[in-house]
N, C-alpha and C positions, 0 to 999 in steps of 0.2 A: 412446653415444646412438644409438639407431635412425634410419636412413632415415627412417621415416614422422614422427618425432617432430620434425626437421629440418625437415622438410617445412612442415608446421603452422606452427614459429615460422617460418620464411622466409614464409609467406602473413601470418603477423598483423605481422609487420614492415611490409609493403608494403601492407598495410591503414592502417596506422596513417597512413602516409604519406598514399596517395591516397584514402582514404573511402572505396572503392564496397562495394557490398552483397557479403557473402560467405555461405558458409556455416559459418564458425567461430564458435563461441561461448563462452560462460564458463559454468566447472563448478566451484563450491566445492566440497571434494574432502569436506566435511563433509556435504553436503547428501544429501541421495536423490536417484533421477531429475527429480522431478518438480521441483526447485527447481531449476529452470536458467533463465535469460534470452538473449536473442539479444543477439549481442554486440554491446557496450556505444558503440563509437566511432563506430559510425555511426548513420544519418538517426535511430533512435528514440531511442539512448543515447550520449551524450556521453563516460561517465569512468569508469572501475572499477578495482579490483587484481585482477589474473587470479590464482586458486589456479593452475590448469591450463586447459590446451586442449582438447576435443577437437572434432571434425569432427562435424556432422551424419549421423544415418542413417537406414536405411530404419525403424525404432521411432519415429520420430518423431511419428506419430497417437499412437502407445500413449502418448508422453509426455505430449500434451495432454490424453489423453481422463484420464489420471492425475489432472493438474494441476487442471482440475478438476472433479473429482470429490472431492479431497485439500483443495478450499482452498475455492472459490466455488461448490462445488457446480452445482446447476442453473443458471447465472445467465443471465437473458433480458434482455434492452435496451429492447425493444420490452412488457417487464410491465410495468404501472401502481405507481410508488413509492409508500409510504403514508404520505411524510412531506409536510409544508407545502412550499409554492412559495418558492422563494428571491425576492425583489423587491429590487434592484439601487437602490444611494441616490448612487452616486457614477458621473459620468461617465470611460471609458476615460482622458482624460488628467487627470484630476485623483488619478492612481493612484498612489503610489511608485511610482517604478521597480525595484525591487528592495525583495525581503522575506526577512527571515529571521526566522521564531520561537523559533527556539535563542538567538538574542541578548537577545530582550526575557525570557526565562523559563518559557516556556509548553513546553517540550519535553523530558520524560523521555530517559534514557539509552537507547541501543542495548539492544534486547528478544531475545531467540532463540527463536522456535517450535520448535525442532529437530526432531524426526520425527513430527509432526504438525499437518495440513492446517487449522489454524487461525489463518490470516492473517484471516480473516471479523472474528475477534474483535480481534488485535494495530493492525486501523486503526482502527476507532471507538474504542477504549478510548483511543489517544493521542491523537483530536479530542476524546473529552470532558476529559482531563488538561488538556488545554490550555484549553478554556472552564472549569473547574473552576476553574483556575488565574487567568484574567480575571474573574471572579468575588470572586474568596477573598485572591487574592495567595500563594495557599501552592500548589506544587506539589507533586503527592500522586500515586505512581504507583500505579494501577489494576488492579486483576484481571483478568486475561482467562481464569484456569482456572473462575471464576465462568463465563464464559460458555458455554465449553467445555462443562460441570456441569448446569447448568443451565436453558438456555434452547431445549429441543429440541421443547415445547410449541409455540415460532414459528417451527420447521420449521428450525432448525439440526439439523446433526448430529453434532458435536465436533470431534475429530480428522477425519473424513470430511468435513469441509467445513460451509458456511452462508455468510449472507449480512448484509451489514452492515447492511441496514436493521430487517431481522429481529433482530440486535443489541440496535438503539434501541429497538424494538417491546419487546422484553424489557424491557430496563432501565428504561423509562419505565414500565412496567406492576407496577414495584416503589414507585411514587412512593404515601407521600414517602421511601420506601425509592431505593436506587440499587445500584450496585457498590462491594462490599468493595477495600479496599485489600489493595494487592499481598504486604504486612506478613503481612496475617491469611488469605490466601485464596490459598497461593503456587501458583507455575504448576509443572506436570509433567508435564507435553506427550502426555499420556494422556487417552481421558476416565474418570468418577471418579464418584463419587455426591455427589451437590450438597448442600452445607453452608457456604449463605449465612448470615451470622450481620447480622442488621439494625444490631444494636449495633458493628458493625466498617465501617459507612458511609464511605467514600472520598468518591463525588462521587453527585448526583442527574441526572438528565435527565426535563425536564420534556416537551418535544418534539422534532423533529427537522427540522432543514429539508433537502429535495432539492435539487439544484443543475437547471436549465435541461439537458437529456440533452444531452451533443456543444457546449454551447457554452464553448467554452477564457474566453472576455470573461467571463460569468458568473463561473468559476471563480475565474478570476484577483482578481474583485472581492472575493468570500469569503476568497481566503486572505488580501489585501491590509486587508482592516477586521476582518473576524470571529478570525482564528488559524487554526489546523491544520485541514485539512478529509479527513475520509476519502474515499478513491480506490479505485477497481477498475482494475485493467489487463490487458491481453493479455501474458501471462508467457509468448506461444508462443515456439520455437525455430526453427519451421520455415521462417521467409523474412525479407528484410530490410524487406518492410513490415509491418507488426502489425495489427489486427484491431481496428477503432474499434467493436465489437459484439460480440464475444466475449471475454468477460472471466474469467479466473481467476484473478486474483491482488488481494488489497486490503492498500493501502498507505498512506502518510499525505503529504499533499502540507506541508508544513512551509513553504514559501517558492517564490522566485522570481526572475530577472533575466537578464541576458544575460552571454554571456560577452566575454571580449576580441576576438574574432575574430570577435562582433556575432550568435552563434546563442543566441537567446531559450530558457532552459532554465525545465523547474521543479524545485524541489531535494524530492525526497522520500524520509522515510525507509520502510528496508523493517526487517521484522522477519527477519532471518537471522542477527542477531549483529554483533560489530564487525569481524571478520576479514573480512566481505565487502564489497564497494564501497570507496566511500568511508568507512572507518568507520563501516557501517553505511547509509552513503546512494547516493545517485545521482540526477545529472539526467540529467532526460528532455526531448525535445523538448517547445517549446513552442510555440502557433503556426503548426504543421504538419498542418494541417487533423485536431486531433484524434488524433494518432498515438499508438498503443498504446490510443486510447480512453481516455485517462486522465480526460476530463469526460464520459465518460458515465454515468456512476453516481456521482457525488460528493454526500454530504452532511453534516452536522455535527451535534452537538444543541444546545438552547437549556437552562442551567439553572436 
């Protein structure tokens, strides 16, 4: 084993230990550049299985300006959402303290985007699975190559990226049409010519509600009564604080609680497969004024 490979694990050893900010991060060995995260144990992220190591470098723009361009496209903070206002029906402590939707049933298996930039589509498809699911009682996994295919009229652009409100936009514009099920409409990480078949219906989306931009309390109240809510994050590499306004990456917030050692996390799944994180998951800070941005784009639909 080389010197420098030494190197690496002797610094994430003593990471592990004292927390501070570094510059090493986690590279699923499957992924392309641009699906990388800042590593996982500190202030943003709490937990992952490392594939590999490597160091930051000077590409490091080139990776952002990838990422997205590959996932969330343009995405602005500061653009006006065009879904409904979230309005808040229960107060901070009247909250569970802890939520998980994989328990109650609202939550599909581990998804894999694999070499293409369409996480846009993989988070809304598993908040509406899960409303689908509150609804029906049947859990029903959902097309996202539909979205991919299809919905480039509301300014997605498939594999190249989109945006998950744009998503909603689509699929509520199919009503009383919605999204083919995953069965009939399979995914292949390409994009494709669109052959939505109405008679292969999965779920509907009648609206969409926005979450309050930046407020974690909002959030928290969504995922705690409503189910799974889709997220935007800062998926940068380049520092150990993250970006509460520039967002490239959309994921699914699934739950929430604190850990033993009393840091407030939220549990969300990403779409990269079950080999990465946690089987698929990872929490993220919660409570930290917003870190990674993870409530500043959040919303769900209503069916």
């Amino acid at each position: 084993m080389s010197f420098w490979w030494w190197t690496i694990l002797d610094t994430q050893e003593k990471l592990l230990t004292v927390g501070k900010p570094t510059s090493v991060v986690v590279q699923d060995t499957n992924r392309c550049a641009w699906h990388l995260l800042p590593y996982p144990v500190l202030p943003n992220f709490f937990y992952t299985q490392c594939m590999s190591i490597v160091v930051l470098s000077q590409e490091n723009e080139e990776y952002r300006l990838i990422i997205s361009q590959r996932c969330l496209g343009s995405f602005n903070a500061s653009k006006p959402c065009g879904g409904s206002t979230f309005l808040p029906m229960l107060v901070d402590n009247d909250l569970p303290t802890t939520m998980d939707w994989r328990d109650k049933g609202y939550v599909t298996s581990i998804k894999d985007q694999k070499d293409c930039g369409s996480c846009w589509a993989f988070s809304p498809t598993g908040s509406l699975e899960g409303q689908h699911y509150r609804k029906t009682n049947k859990l029903v996994s959902l097309s996202e190559q539909q979205l991919v295919d299809c919905s480039s009229e509301f300014g997605n652009m498939g594999c190249m990226g989109g945006l998950m409100d744009q998503a909603f936009e689509y699929i509520k514009s199919l009503a009383p049409g919605g999204l083919d099920t995953e069965d009939s409409y399979a995914y292949h990480a390409e994009d494709k010519k669109c052959h939505y078949k109405p008679d292969s219906l999965g779920a509907t989306c009648t609206k969409y509600i926005d979450m309050t931009s930046g407020d974690e309390s909002a959030l928290q109240q969504a995922v705690a009564t409503v189910g799974p809510v889709s997220v935007a994050i800062d998926a940068a590499i380049d520092a150990p604080d993250c970006s509460s306004d520039q967002m490239d990456h959309g994921v699914l917030a699934v739950g929430y609680g604190t850990s033993d050692d009393g840091q407030d996390y939220w549990l969300v799944k990403n779409s990269w497969g079950f080999d990465w994180g946690d089987k698929g998951y990872i929490m993220m800070s919660r409570n930290k004024h917003n870190k990674c941005g993870i409530a500043t784009a959040s919303s769900y639909p209503l069916v």
